[in-house]
C-alpha positions as CSV (number, residue, x, y, z in Angstrom):
1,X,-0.4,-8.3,-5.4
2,X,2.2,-8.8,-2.2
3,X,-0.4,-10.5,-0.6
4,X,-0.9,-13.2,-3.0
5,X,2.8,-13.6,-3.9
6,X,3.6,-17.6,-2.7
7,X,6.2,-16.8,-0.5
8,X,5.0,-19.4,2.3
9,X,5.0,-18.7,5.8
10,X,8.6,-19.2,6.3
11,X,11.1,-16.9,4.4
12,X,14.9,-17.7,4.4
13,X,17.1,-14.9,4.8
14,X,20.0,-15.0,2.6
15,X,24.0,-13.9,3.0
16,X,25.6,-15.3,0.3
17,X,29.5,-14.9,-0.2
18,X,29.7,-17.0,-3.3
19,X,27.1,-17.3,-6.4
20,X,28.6,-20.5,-7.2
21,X,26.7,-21.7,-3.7
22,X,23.3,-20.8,-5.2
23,X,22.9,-24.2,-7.0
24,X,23.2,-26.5,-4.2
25,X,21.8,-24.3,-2.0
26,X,18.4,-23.9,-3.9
27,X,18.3,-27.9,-3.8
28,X,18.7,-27.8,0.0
29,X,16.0,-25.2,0.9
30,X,13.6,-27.0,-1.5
31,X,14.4,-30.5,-0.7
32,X,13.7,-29.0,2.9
33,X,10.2,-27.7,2.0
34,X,10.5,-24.3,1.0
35,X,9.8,-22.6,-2.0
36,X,10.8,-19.3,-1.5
37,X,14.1,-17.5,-0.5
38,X,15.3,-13.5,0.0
39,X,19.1,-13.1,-1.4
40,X,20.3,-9.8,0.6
41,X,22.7,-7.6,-1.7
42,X,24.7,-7.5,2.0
43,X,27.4,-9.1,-0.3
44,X,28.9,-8.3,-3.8
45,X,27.5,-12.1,-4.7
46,X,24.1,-11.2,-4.3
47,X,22.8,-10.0,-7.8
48,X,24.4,-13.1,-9.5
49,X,23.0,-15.3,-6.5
50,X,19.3,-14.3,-7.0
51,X,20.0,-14.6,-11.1
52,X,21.0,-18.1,-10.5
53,X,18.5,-19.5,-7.8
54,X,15.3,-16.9,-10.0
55,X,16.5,-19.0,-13.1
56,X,15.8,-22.6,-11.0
57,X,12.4,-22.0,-11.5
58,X,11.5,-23.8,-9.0
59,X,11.8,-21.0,-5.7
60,X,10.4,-17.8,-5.6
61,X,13.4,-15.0,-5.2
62,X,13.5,-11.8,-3.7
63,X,16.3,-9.5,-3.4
64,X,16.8,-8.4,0.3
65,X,18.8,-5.2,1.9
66,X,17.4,-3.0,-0.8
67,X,18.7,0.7,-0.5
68,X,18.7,2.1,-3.6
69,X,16.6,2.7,-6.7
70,X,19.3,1.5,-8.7
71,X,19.6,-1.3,-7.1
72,X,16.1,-2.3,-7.3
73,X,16.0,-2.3,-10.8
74,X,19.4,-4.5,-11.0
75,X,17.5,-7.0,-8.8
76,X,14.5,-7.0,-10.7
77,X,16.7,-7.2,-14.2
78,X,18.0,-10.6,-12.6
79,X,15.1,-12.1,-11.8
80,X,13.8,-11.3,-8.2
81,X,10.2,-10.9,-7.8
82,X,9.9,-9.2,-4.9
83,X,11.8,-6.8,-2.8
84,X,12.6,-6.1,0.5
85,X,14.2,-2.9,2.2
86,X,15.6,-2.4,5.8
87,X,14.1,1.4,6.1
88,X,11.5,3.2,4.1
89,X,12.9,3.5,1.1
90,X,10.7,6.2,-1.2
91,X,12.5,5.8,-4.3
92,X,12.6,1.9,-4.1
93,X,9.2,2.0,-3.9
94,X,8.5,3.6,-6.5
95,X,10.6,2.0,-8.9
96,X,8.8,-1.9,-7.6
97,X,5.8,-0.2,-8.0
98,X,6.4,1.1,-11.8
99,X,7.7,-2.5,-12.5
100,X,4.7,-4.1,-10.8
101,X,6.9,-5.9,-8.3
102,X,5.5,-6.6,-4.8
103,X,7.6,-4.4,-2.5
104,X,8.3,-5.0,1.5
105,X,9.5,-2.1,2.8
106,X,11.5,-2.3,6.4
107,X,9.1,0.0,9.2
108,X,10.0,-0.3,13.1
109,X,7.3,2.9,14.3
110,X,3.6,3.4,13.7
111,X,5.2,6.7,11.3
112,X,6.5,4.6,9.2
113,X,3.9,2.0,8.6
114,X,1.5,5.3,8.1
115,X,4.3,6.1,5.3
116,X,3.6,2.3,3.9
117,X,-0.5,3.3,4.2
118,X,0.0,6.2,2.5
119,X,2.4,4.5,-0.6
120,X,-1.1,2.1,-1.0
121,X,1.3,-1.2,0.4
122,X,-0.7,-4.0,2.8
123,X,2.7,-5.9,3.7
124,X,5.7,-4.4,5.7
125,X,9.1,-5.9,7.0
126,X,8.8,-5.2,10.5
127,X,13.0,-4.9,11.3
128,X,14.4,-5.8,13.7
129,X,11.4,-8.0,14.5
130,X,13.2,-9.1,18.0
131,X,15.1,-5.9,19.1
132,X,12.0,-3.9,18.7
133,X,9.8,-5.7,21.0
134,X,8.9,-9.1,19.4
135,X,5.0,-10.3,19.4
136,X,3.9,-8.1,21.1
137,X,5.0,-5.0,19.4
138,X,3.6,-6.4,16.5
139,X,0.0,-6.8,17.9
140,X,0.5,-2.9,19.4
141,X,0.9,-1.6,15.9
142,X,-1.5,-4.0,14.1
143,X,-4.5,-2.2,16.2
144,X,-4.9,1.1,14.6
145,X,-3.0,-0.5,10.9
146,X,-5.6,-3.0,11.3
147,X,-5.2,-3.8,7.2
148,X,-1.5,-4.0,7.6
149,X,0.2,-7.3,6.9
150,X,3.7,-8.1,8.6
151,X,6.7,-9.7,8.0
152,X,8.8,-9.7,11.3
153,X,12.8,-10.0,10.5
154,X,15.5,-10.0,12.6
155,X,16.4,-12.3,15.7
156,X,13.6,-15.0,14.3
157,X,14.6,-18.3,15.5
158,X,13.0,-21.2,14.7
159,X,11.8,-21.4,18.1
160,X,10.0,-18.2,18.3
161,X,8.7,-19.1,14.6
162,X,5.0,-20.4,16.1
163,X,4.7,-17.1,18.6
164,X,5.3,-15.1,15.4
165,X,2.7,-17.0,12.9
166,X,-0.2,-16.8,15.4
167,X,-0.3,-13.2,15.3
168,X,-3.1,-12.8,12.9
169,X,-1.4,-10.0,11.6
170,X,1.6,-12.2,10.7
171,X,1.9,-12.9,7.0
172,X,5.2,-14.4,7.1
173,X,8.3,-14.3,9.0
174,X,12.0,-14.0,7.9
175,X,14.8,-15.7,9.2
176,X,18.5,-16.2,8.6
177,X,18.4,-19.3,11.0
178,X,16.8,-21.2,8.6
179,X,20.1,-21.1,6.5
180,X,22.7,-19.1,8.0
181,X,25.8,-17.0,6.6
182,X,28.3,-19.6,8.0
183,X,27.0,-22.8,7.3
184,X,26.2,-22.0,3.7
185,X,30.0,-20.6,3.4
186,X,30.9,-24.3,5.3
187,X,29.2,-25.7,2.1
188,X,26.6,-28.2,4.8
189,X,23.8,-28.4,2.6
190,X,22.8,-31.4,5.1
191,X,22.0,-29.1,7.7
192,X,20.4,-26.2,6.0
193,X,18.0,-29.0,4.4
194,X,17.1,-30.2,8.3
195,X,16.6,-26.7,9.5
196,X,14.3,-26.2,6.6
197,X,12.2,-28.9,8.1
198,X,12.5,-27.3,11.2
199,X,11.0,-24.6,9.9
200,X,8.5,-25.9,8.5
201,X,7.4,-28.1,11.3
202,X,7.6,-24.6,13.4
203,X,5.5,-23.0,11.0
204,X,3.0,-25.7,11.3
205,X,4.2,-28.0,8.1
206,X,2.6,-25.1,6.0
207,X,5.7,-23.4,5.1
C-alpha cells in the first residue's frame, strides 16, 4: 500500500505555528507543483493544520513527528493518510496498520530497518538522512534490505535533492527547505511557491 500512496518524489516537511496558515499554504505548494505534504505534530497547530489542508482535497497529507499511538489515531481522525515517525515506533505501527494507513517509520541502523522487515513495511524514513552519512549510507544499507524503499529526511536541500533521487533505493525524499518554518510564519507564500518549483525541477519535473 505505502508504495503506491502518490506522494511524489518530493515531500515538504511541515512546521506549522498557525492552522490559520494552512489555506494559503496548500495553494502555494500546489500552485508550485506538489501534491503532497507531511504536517509534523512539532507544534500544538499541527492536528488542525493537517484537518484543514486533508479537507482541500486536492494534496495528499500526512502527519509527521509521530510518537505515540494516541497520536496516530488523532492524525488519522483528521484526515492524514499516512504517517511518519522519527524512531521505530511499535505501537504506531500498529495502530496505522489496524487502520490500513501507510506507515513510514524513522530507522538510522541496519537493526532498525530489520525491525521494519520484520513489522512486513517496504518504505522507511531514513532520519537524519544528512547527519547519518547521506547517499551513501543509504546505498550501504539498501544492499542486504534490497526490498527496502527509503525516504531520506533531514538536512535535504534542494541541491542535494537529484544525488538523493538517483539512488534506486530512493522512493522519495523529505525536505523542510522546500517550505520552511520561518518563511511560512513570514506569511511569503511567493517564495514557498518558487522553491516548490525548485523542487521539482531538482527532482527532475516529476515531483
Amino acid at each position: 500500500m505505502a508504495n503506491s500512496l502518490p506522494i511524489g518524489r518530493v515531500l515538504p516537511v511541515l512546521v506549522i505555528e498557525d492552522a490559520g496558515h494552512a489555506g494559503a499554504l496548500g495553494d502555494a505548494l500546489v500552485k508550485g507543483g506538489l501534491a503532497a505534504a507531511e504536517v509534523t505534530l512539532r507544534t500544538a497547530a499541527g492536528i488542525d493544520a493537517i484537518r484543514a489542508l486533508a479537507d482541500r482535497g486536492d494534496l495528499v497529507v500526512g502527519a509527521g513527528t509521530v510518537l505515540t499511538a494516541e497520536q496516530a489515531e488523532r492524525s488519522i481522525a483528521a484526515g492524514a493518510r499516512f504517517v511518519v515517525t522519527p524512531g521505530f515506533a511499535p505501537a504506531v505501527v500498529r495502530v496505522c496498520q489496524d487502520a490500513g494507513v501507510p506507515v513510514f517509520p524513522g530507522v538510522a541502523t541496519a537493526t532498525e530497518i530489520q525491525m521494519a522487515v520484520d513489522a512486513g513495511l517496504g518504505v522507511v524514513k531514513f532520519f537524519p538522512a544528512q547527519h547519518l552519512g547521506g547517499v551513501a549510507m543509504i546505498k550501504a544499507l539498501s544492499a542486504p534490505f534490497s526490498g527496502m524503499r527509503f525516504i531520506p529526511t533531514g538536512g535535504v536541500t534542494t541541491a542535494l535533492i537529484p544525488d538523493y533521487l538517483a539512488v534506486p533505493a530512493v522512493l522519495a525524499v523529505g525536505s523542510t527547505a522546500v517550505a520552511p518554518a520561518d518563511v511560512i510564519a513570514a506569511e511569503r507564500w511567493d517564495e514557498i511557491t518558487v522553491r516548490c518549483e525548485q523542487a521539482v525541477t531538482a527532482a527532475g519535473g516529476a515531483a
